[in-house]
C-alpha positions as CSV (number, residue, x, y, z in Angstrom):
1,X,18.7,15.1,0.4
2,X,19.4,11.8,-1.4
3,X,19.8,8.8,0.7
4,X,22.1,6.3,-1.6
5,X,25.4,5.5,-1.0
6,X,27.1,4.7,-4.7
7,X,30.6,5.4,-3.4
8,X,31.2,1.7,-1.8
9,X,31.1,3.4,2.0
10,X,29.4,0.5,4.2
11,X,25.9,1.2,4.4
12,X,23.9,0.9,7.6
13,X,20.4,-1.2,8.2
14,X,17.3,0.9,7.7
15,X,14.4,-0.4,10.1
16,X,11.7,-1.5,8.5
17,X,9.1,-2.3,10.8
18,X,7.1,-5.0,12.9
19,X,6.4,-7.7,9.7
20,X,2.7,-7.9,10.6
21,X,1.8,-4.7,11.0
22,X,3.4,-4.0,8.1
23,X,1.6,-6.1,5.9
24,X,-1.6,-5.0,7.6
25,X,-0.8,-1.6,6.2
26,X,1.0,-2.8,2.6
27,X,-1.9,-5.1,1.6
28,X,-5.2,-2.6,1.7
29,X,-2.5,-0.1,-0.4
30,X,-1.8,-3.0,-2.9
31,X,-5.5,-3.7,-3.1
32,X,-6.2,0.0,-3.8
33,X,-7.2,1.4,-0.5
34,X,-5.1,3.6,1.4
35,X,-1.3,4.5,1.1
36,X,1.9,3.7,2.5
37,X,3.5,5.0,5.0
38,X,7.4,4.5,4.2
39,X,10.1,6.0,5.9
40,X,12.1,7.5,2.8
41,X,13.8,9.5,5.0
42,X,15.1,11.7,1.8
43,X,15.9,8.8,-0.8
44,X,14.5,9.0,-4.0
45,X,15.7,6.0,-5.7
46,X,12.0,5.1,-7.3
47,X,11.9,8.4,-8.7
48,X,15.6,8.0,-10.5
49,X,15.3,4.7,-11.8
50,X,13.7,4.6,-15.2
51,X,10.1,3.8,-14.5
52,X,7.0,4.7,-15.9
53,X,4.2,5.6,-13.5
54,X,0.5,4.8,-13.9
55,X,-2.2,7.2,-13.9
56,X,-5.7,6.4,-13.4
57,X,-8.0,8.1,-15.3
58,X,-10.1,9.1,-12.0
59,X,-6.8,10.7,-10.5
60,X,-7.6,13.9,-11.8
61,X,-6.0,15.9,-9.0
62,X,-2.8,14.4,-9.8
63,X,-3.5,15.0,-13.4
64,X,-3.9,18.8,-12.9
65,X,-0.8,18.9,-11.7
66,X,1.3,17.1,-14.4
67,X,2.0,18.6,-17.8
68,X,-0.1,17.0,-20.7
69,X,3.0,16.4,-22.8
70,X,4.7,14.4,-20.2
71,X,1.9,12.0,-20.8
72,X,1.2,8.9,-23.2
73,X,-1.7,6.2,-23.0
74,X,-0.9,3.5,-20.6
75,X,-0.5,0.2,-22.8
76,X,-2.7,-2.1,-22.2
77,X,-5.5,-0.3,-20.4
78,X,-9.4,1.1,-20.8
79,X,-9.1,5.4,-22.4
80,X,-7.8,7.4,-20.1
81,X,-5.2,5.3,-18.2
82,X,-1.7,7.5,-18.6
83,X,1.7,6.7,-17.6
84,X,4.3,9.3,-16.5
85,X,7.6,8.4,-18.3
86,X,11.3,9.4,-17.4
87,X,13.9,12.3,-18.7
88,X,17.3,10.6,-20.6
89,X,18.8,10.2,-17.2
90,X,16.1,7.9,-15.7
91,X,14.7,10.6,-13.5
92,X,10.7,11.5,-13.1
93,X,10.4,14.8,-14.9
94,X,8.7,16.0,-11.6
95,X,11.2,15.4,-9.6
96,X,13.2,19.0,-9.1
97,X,16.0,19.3,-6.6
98,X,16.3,15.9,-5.5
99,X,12.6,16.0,-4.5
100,X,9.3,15.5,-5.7
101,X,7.8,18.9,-7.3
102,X,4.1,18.0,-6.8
103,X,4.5,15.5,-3.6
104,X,1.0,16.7,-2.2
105,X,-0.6,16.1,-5.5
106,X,1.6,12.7,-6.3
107,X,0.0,9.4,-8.2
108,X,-1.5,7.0,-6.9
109,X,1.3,4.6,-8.1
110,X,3.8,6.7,-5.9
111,X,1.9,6.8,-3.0
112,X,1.7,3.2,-3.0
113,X,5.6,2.3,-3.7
114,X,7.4,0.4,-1.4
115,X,10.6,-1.2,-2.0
116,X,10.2,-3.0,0.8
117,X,8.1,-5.9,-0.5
118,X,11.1,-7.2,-2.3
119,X,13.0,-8.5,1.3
120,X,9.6,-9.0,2.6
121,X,9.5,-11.4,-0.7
122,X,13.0,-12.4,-0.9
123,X,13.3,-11.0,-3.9
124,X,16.2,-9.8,-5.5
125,X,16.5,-6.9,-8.0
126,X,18.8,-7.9,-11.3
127,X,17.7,-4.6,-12.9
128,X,20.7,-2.8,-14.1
129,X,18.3,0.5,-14.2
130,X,17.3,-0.1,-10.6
131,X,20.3,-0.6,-8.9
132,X,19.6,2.1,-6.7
133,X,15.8,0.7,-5.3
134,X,18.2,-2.3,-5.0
135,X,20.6,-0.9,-3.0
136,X,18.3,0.5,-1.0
137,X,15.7,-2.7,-0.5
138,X,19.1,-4.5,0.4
139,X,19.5,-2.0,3.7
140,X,15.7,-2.8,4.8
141,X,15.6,-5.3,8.4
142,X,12.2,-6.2,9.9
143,X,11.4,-6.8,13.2
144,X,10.1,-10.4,14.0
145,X,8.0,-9.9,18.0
146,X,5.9,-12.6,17.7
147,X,5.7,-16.2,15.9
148,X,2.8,-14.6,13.7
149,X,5.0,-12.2,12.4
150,X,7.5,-14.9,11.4
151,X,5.1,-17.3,9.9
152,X,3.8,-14.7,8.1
153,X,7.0,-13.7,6.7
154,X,7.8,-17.1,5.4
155,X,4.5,-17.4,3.7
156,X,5.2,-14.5,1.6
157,X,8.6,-15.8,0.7
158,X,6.8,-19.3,0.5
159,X,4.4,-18.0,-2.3
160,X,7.3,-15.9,-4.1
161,X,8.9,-19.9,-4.7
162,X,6.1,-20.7,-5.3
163,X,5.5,-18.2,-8.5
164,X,8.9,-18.1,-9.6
165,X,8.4,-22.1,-10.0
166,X,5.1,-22.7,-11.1
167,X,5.4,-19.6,-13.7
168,X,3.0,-21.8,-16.2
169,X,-0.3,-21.5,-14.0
170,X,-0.2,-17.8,-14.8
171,X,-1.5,-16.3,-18.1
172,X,1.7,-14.9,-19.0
173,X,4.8,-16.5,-17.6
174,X,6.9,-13.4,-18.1
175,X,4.9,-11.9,-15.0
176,X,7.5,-14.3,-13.1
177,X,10.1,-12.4,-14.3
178,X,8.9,-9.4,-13.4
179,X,10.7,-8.5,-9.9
180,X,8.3,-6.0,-8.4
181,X,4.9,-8.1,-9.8
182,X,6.4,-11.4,-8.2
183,X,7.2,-9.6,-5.0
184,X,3.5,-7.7,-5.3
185,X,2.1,-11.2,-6.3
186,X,3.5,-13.1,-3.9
187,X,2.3,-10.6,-1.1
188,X,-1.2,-11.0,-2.1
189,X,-1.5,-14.7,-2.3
190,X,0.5,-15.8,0.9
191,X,-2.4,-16.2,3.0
192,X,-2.8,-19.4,0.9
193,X,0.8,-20.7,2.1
194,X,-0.8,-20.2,5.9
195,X,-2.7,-22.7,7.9
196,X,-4.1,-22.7,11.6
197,X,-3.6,-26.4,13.7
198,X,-7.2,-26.8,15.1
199,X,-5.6,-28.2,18.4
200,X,-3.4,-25.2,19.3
201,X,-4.5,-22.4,17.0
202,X,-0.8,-21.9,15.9
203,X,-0.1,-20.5,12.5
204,X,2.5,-21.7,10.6
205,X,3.6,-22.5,6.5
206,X,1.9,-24.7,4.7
207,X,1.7,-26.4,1.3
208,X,-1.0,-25.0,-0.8
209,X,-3.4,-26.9,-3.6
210,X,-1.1,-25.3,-6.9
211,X,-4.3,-25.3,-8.9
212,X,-6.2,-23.5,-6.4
213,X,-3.6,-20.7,-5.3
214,X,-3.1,-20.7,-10.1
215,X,-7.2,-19.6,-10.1
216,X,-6.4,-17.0,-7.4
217,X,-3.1,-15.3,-9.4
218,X,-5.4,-15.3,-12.7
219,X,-7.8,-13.8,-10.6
220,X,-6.5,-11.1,-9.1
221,X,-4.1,-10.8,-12.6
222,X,-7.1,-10.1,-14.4
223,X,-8.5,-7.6,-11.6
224,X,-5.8,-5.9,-11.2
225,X,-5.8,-5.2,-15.4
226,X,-2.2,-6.6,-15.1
227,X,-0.7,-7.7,-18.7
């Protein structure tokens, strides 16, 4: 079943989770390590909305599973790196029935999708091609139990500012533009936007040394073999 509304009935709030514990699932996934556990509930907006999926070479289970001619190198990365293109309606070729054909056996990339870093971010999609991961990161309300989970939340948003306005410490300033790498970014670097008072242990927002939080964008830019 497909979970978007595209006929202008009012749309109702999808829950998205305690913030912190969400990040402490979202982060290890962005970093590599594990997947995410999001509750799709039948929507499969990121598999209709023209994007090309990445393919390690290593994924080889995945690769079994995917025909070699829906395959071309991934730009930009070492032999062996694939991406996974889209039919002429924006859809993933393995998506069949309004679901995805090899689920079990899905990429990486897929199993680490969620749309919602981009209100975790405060970041808005402009991409006519994915209005519908835009519509649907739009419904997405967190739950805020504790001041951590707050503080936390505003550091992420803190550090997405931050990008979108220092776009010259990074080695390409188009990665700004980028919706999903500044909401992926700015996940990744907010612990720099959070500081601890000595006296009362409380976390809260702070302002960051630009240069130092520019080193660790390059760095994990580089790491991450993003171009």
């Amino acid at each position: 079943m497909v979970d978007d509304n595209l006929d202008g009935e009012p749309e109702h709030d999808l829950a998205a989770g305690d913030f912190s514990s969400w990040m402490a699932e979202v982060e290890p996934a962005i970093g590599g390590v594990g997947g995410v556990d999001v509750p799709c509930n039948g929507c499969t907006a990121c598999c209709r909305s023209f994007q090309f999926v990445h393919i390690a070479a290593e994924e080889t289970d995945t690769l079994s599973h995917i025909p070699a001619e829906l395959l071309a190198p991934a730009p930009g990365m070492p032999r062996g790196h694939v991406v996974l293109g889209y039919d002429d309606r924006g859809h993933c070729p393995m998506l069949k029935n309004d679901r995805c054909s090899i689920y079990e056996h899905r990429p990486r990339t897929c199993r680490t999708y969620d749309c919602r870093v981009f209100p975790a971010a405060g970041v808005e999609i402009d991409d006519d091609d994915k209005v519908l991961i835009a519509r649907r990161a739009r419904r997405w309300r967190f739950n805020f139990p504790t001041q951590a989970d707050r503080s936390e939340h505003e550091a992420v948003r803190a550090a997405a500012t931050f990008i979108r306005e220092n776009a010259g410490l990074l080695p390409d300033a188009a990665l700004a533009t980028n919706t999903t790498q500044l909401a992926v970014l700015a996940i990744e670097v907010h612990s720099s936007f959070l500081g601890r008072d000595a006296r009362t242990g409380r976390v809260s927002v702070v302002d960051p040394d630009p240069e130092a939080v520019g080193a660790e964008l390059r760095s994990r830019i580089g790491a991450g073999g993003r171009a």
